[in-house]
C-alpha positions in Angstrom: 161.0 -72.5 285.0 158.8 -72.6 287.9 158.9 -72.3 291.6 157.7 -76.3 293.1 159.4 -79.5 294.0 162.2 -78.8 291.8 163.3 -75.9 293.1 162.9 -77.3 296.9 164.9 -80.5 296.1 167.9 -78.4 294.9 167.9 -75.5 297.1 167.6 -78.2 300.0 171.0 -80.3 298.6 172.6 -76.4 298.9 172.0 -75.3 294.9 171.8 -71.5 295.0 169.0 -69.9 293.9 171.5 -67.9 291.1 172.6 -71.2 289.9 169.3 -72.3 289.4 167.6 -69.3 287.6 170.0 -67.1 286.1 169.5 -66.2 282.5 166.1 -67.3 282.5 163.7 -65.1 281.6 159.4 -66.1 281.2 157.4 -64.9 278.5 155.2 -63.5 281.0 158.0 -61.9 282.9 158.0 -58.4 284.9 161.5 -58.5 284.2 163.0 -56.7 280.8 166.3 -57.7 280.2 168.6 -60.0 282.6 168.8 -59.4 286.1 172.3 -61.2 287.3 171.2 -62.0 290.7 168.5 -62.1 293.2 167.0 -59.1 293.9 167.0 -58.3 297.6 163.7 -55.7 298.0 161.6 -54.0 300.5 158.4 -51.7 300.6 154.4 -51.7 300.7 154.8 -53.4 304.2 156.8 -56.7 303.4 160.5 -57.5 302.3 160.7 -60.0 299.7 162.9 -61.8 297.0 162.9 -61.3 293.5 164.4 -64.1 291.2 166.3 -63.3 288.1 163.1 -64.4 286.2 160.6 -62.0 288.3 159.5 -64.2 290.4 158.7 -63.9 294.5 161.4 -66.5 295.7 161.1 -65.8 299.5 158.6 -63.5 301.3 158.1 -61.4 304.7 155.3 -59.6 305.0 154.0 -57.7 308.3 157.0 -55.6 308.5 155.6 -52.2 308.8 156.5 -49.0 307.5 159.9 -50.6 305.7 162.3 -48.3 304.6 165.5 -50.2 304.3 166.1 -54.3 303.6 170.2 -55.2 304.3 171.0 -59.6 303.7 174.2 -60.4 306.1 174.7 -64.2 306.9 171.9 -65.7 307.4 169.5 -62.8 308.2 167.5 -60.1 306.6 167.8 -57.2 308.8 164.9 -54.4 308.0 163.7 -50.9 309.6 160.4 -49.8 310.1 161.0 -47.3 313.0 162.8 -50.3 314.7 165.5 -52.3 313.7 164.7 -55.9 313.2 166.1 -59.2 311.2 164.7 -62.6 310.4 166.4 -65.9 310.0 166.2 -66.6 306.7 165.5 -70.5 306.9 163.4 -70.2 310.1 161.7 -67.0 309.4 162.2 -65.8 313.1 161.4 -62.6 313.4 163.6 -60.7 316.1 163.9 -56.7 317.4 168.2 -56.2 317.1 167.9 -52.3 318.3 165.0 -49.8 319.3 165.9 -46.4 319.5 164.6 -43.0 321.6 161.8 -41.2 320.1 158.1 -41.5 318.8 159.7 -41.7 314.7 162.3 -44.6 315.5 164.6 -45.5 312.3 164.6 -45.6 309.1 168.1 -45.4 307.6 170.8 -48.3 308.3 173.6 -50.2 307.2 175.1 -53.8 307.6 179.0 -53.4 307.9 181.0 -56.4 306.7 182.3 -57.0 309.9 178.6 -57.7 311.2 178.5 -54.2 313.0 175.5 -51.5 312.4 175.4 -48.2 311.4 171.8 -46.6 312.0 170.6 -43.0 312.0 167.8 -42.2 314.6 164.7 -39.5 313.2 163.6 -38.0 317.0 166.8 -38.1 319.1 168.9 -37.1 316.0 171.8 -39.9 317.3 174.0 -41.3 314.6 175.3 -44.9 316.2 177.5 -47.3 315.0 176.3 -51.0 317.1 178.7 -53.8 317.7 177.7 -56.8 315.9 176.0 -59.3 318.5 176.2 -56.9 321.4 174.3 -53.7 319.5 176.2 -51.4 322.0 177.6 -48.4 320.4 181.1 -48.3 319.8 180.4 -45.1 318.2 177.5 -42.4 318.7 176.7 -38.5 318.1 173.8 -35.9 317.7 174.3 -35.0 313.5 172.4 -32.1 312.4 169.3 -33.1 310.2 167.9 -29.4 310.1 168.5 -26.9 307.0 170.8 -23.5 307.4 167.4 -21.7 308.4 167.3 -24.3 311.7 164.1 -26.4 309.8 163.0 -29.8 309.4 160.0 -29.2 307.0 157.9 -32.1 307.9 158.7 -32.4 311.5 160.9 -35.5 313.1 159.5 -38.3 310.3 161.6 -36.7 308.2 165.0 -35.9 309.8 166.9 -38.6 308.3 166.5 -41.5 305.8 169.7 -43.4 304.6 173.0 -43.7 306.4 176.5 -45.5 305.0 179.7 -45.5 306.3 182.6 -44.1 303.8 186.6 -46.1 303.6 187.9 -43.6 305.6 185.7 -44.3 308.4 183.0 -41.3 308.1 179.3 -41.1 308.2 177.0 -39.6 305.5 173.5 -39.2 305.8 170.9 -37.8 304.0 168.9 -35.5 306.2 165.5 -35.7 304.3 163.1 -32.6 303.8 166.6 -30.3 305.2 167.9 -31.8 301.7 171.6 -32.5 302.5 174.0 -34.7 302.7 176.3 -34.5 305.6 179.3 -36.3 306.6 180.9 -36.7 309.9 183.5 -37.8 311.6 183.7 -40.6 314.4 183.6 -38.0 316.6 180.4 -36.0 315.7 182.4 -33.3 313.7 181.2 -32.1 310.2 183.2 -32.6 307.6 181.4 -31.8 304.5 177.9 -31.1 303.4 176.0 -30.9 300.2 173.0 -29.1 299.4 170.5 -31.5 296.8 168.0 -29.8 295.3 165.0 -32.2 295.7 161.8 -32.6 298.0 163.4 -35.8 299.6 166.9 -36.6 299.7 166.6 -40.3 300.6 169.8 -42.5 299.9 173.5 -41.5 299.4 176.8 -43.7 299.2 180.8 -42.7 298.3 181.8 -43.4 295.4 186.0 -45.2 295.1 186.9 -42.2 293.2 185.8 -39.5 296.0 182.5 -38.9 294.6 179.0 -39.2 296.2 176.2 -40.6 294.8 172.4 -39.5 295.7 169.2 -40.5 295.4 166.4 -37.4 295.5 163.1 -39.1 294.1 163.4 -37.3 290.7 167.3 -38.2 290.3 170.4 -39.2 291.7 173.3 -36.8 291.0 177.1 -37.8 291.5 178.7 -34.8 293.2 182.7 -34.2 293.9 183.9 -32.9 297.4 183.9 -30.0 296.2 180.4 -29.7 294.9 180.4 -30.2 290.9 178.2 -32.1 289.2 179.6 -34.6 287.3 176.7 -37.4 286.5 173.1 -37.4 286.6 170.7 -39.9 285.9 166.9 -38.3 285.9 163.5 -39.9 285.6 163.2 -38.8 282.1 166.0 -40.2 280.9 164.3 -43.3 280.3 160.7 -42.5 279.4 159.7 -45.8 278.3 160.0 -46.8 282.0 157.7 -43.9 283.2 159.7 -43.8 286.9 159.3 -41.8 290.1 160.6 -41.4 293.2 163.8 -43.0 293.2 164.9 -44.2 296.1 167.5 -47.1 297.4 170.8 -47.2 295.4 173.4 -49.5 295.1 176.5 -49.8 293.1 177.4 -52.6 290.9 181.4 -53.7 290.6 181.2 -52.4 287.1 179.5 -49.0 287.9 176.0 -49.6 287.1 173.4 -48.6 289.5 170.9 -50.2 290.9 167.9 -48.3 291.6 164.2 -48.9 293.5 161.1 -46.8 293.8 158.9 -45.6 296.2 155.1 -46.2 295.2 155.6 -46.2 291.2 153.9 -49.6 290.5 150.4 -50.1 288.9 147.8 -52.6 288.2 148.6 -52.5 284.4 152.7 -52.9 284.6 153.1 -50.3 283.2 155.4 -48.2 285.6 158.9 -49.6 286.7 159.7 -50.4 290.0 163.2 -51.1 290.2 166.0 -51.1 287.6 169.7 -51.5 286.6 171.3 -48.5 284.6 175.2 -48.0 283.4 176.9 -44.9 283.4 176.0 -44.3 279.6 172.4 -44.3 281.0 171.5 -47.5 279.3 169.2 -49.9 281.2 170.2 -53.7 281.8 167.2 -54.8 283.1 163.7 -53.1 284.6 160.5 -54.8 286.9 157.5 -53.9 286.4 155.2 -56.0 287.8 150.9 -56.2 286.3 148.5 -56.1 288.4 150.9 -56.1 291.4 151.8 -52.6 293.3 155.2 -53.3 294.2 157.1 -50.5 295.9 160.6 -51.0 295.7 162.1 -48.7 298.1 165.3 -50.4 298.2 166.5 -52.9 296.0 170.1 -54.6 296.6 171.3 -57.5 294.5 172.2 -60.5 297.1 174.0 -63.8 296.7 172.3 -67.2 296.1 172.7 -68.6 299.5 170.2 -70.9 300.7 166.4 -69.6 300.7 163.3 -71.7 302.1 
């Protein structure tokens, strides 16, 4: 199936784009395997939508130093030291937040209820903005230095990835330091965890307690009170050849779905982005010839309406 006047006709009578493509699969493919849904992704500059057959659906590029791509309504909201979001349909392009400090934003997160939570390298502020307003309703200093009082690698690389837990906390993964903290709405620590990496990039918790974290070679599910109980590294699939793993995101089911930083080359060869269950079996993997995707993050979306 390919992208023309078919695909335009239905997506303009409202057929979603996971209607239309899922289960099929190209010969000539960069996707092993069968991706469920649209594939939300940012990195090398643009943001961009992957179909479940591997192809670019829907495109942004300009965007900068991307870090972090989030779909809520009828937006795409990004970071490149700013926080922006385009209109999906239009393709307006609009600034939402700019915070203090020469090294902006990276991390962020769309709440369901519209609201923001962002995480600002520089000023050190953790914020949580009010959907349409971008006020805080909540703000703090968080501490994104190690127990010697360091940030190897200077104010780029206090913070990456932020989420907000059930119970109303904050983790987020302060970068080079290489922990994971968590704080309440008030700025207190409640618990921290030491990742032994060279970047600790995204975290999320878990339903069961658990927190889940990505460190470029690995991401490691740790307890509250520090045990390992499930790791998933690099070399666990060779025939993918991966690297810096990045973005996560948890399927219903458990599965994880994980993007790279960099990894792709001309030949294909190197995966960009990938599914893998708990058993460490992969459902599906990109790898895109002659393309040098980065995949930073990589969230599955709904098949509302694209142009």
């Amino acid at each position: 199936m390919r992208f023309g006047g078919n695909l335009a006709t239905a997506m303009a009578a409202g057929t979603s784009l996971a209607a239309l493509v899922t289960g099929i699969v190209l010969a000539d493919s960069p996707v092993r395997g069968k991706m469920g849904q649209p594939l939300l992704v940012c990195g090398a500059g643009r943001a961009f939508l992957v179909a479940p057959d591997g192809r670019v659906a829907w495109n942004k590029s300009g965007c900068g130093n991307i870090h972090r791509v989030w779909k809520h309504g009828e937006y795409v909201y990004y970071s490149n030291g700013d926080l922006r979001r385009i209109e999906i349909v239009t393709g307006k392009d609009e600034l939402v937040y700019s915070p203090g400090g020469k090294e902006g934003l990276f991390g962020f997160e769309v709440l369901d209820n519209g609201n923001i939570v962002v995480a600002e390298n520089s000023t050190d502020f953790i914020a949580e903005l009010k959907a349409g307003t971008w006020e805080p309703v909540v703000r703090f200093k968080g501490d994104p230095a190690n127990h010697e009082g360091k940030v190897p690698g200077g104010a780029h690389h206090h913070y990456r990835m932020v989420r907000k837990t059930g119970r109303g906390t904050y983790l987020v993964c302060c970068s080079t330091a290489n922990f994971v903290r968590e704080y309440d709405r008030s700025g207190k620590l409640v618990w921290e965890q030491k990742i032994p990496a060279k970047i600790t990039f995204d975290c999320l918790r878990r339903a069961n307690g658990n927190t889940l974290v990505s460190h470029l070679d690995a991401v490691t599910e740790y307890t509250p009170d520090h045990k390992v109980v499930w790791q998933f590294r690099c070399e666990d699939a060779p025939d993918l050849r991966l690297s810096n793993l990045c973005g996560i995101w948890e399927q219903r089911n458990g599965n994880l779905v994980v993007g790279t930083y960099a990894n792709g080359v001309e030949d294909g060869s190197r995966t960009t982005a990938f599914e893998v269950t708990r058993d460490k079996r992969i459902v599906w993997s990109y790898a895109a010839a002659g393309r040098r995707f980065s995949m930073m993050t990589a969230f599955p979306v709904d098949g509302s309406r694209w142009p």
